[in-house]
C-alpha positions in Angstrom: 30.3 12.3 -27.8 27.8 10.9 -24.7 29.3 10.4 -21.9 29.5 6.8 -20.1 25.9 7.3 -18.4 24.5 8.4 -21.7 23.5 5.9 -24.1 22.8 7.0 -27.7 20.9 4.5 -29.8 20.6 5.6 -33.8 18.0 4.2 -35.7 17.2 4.5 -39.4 13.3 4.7 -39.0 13.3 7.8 -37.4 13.5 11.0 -39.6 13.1 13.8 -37.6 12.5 12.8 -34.4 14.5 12.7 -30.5 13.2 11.6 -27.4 15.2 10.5 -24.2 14.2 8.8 -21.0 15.9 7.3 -17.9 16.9 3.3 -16.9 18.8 3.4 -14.1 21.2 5.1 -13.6 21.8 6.3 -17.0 19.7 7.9 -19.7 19.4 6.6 -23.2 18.6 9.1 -25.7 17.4 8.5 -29.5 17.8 9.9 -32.7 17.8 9.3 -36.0 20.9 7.8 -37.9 21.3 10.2 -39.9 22.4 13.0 -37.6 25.9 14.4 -37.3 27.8 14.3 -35.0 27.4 17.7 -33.7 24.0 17.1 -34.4 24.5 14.2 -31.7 25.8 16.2 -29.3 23.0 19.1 -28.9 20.2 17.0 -29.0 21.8 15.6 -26.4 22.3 18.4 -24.2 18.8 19.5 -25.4 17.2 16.1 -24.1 19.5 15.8 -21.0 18.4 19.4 -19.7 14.6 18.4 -20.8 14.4 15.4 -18.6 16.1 17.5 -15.9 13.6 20.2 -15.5 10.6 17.9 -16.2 12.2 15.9 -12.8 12.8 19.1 -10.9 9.1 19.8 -11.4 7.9 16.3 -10.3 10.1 16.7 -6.8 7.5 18.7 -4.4 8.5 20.8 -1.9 7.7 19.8 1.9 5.6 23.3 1.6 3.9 22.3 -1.8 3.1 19.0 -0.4 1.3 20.6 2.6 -0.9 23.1 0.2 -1.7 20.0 -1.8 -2.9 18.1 1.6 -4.5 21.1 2.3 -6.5 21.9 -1.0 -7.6 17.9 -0.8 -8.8 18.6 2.4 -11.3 21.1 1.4 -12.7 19.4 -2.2 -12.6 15.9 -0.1 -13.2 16.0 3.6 -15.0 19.5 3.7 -11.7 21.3 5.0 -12.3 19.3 8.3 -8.6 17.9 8.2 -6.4 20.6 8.8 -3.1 19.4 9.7 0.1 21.4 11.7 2.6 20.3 9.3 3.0 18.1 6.1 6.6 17.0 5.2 8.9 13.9 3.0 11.0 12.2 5.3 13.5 9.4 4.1 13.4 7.0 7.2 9.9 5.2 6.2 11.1 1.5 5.2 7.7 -0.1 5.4 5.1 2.2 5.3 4.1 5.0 2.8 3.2 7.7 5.4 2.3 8.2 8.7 0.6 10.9 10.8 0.0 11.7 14.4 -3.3 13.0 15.1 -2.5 14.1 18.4 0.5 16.8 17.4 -1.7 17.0 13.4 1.5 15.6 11.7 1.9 13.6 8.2 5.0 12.4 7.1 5.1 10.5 3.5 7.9 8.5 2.4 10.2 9.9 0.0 10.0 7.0 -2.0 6.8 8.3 -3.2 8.0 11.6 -5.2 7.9 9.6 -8.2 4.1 7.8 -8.0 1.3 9.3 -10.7 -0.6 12.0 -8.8 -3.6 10.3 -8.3 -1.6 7.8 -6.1 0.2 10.2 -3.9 -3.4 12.4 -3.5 -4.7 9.1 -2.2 -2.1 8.9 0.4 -2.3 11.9 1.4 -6.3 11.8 2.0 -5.8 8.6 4.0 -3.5 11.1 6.3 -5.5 13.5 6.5 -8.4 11.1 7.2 -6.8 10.2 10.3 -6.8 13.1 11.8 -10.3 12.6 12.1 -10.8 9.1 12.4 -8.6 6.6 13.7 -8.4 3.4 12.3 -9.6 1.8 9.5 -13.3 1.0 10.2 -16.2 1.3 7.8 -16.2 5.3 9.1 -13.0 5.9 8.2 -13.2 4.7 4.3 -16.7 6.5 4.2 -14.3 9.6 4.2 -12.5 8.5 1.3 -15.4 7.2 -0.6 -15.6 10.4 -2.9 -12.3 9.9 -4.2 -12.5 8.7 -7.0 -9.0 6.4 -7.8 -9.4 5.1 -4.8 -9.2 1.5 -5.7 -6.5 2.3 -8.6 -4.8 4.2 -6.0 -4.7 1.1 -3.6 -4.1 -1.2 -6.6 -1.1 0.5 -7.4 0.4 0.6 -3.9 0.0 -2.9 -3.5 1.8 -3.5 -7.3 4.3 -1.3 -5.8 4.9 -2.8 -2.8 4.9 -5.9 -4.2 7.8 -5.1 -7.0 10.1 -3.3 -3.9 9.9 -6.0 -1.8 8.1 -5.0 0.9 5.4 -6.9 2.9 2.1 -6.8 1.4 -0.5 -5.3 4.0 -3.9 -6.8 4.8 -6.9 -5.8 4.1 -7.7 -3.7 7.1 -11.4 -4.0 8.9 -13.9 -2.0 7.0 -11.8 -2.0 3.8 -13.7 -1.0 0.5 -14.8 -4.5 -0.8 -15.1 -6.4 2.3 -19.3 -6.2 2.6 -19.0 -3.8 6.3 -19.7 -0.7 4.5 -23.3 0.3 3.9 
């Protein structure tokens, strides 16, 4: 039988198949009606160790995280932005990522293992775009222009950002979408 943070729902319309997925703090798994009871139990501990490796592989390492920034770099700002180091941390409460172009640091909030990929790239070119521009003036999103989920990216952050709570930021000077870029 499940156990009290595993939730099996049976349902007569399915035949054949099982899928599982995560609310919470527990999972909820779901097969068909028919299946015994031992049938139950391993699709459970099928599904269980499923979700479990597809979450391991979603969790980047600080080191995978930096060869990501770094192969950005290269297709997106000509290899210019070369940082020292590229690391989670866990202490960000209000901002995404930071970076300090003077040591060539980027940090990016943990909270942020679990965005789609073409949100966390985004973050991580606007890092790396500050090492070689300060600020957010109309030279600065000329450098992120070629990306192209640039707006979704944004769009998402603010949807984000929005749902946890957190103070919505402002459209900073030279912003795609505010007429200063040419």
């Amino acid at each position: 039988m499940a156990s009290p943070d595993v939730e099996v729902r049976r349902s007569r319309r399915r035949r054949r198949t099982v899928s599982a997925y995560r609310d919470g703090g527990r999972t909820v798994v779901l097969i068909p009606a028919s299946f015994s009871a031992a049938e139950e139990a391993r699709w459970v501990e099928r599904m269980l160790a499923r979700l479990e490796r597809g979450e391991s592989r979603r969790t980047l390492s600080d080191q995978a995280l930096a060869e990501r920034a770094a192969r950005l770099s290269v297709r997106y700002l000509g290899g210019h932005a070369r940082p020292e180091s590229v690391r989670w941390v866990s202490t960000m409460g209000k901002r995404w990522a930071s970076c300090t172009p003077a040591d060539g640091s980027i940090r990016v909030s943990d909270r942020l293992q679990e965005v789609p990929d073409h949100v966390l790239d985004y973050v991580l070119l606007h890092e790396l775009a500050h090492l070689l521009v300060t600020g957010h003036g109309p030279a600065f999103w000329r450098l992120l222009a070629s990306y192209p989920r640039l707006e979704r990216s944004r769009g998402f952050l603010d949807g984000l950002a929005h749902a946890s709570g957190m103070p919505s930021s402002e459209e900073p000077e030279g912003a795609p979408g505010d007429g200063d870029e040419g």
